[in-house]
BAVO-987306 format. One line per field, with one value per residue (C-alpha): x, y, z. Coordinates in Angstrom, 1 decimal, always signed. Example, Ala and Ser with C-alpha at 12.3 -4.5 7.8 and 13.67 -1.06 7.14 Angstrom:
% BAVO-987306
u = +12.3, +13.7
v = -4.5, -1.1
w = +7.8, +7.1
END
This chain:
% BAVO-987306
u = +0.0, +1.2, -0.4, -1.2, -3.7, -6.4, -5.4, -2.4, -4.2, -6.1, -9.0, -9.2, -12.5, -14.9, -17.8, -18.5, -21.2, -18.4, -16.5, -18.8, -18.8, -14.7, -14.5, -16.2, -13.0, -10.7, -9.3, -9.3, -10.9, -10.3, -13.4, -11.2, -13.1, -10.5, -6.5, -5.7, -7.9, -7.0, -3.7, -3.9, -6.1, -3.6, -0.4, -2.4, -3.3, +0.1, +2.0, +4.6, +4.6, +3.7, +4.0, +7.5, +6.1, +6.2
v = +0.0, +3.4, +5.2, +8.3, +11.3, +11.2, +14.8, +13.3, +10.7, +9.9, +8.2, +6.8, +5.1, +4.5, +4.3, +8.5, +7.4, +6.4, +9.6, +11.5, +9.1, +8.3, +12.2, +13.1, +12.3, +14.4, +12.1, +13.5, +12.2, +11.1, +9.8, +7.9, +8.9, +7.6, +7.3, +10.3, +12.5, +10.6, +10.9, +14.9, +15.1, +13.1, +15.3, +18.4, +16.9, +15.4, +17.9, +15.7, +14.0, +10.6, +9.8, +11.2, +14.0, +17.7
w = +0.0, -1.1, +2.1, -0.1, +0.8, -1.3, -3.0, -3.9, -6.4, -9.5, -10.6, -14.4, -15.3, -18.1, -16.2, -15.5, -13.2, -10.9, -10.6, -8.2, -5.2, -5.9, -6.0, -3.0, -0.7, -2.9, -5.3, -8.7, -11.6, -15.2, -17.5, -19.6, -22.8, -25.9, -24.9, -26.9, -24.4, -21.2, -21.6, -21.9, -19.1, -17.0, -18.2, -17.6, -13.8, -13.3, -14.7, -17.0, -20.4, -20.4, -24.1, -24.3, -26.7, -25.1
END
């Protein structure tokens, strides 16, 4: 187990309906809506390239 704070974590799912109830403790969240999309979302949140690119 990581032992992590909640505000120091992320959520991806494909199931939006999911994101409210996982949000509501301070996680953020990702609807993982095509890779091309999730993938900015994450670099935007996480502030780092993860394809390499940028």
């Amino acid at each position: 187990m990581l032992e992590l704070a909640a505000d120091q974590c992320v959520f991806v799912d494909d199931s939006p309906q999911d994101l409210p109830r996982v949000a509501e403790p301070g996680l953020a969240t990702v609807y993982a809506k095509g890779r091309r999309r999730t993938i900015a979302v994450l670099e935007d949140l996480v502030g780092v390239s993860l394809t390499g690119q940028g």
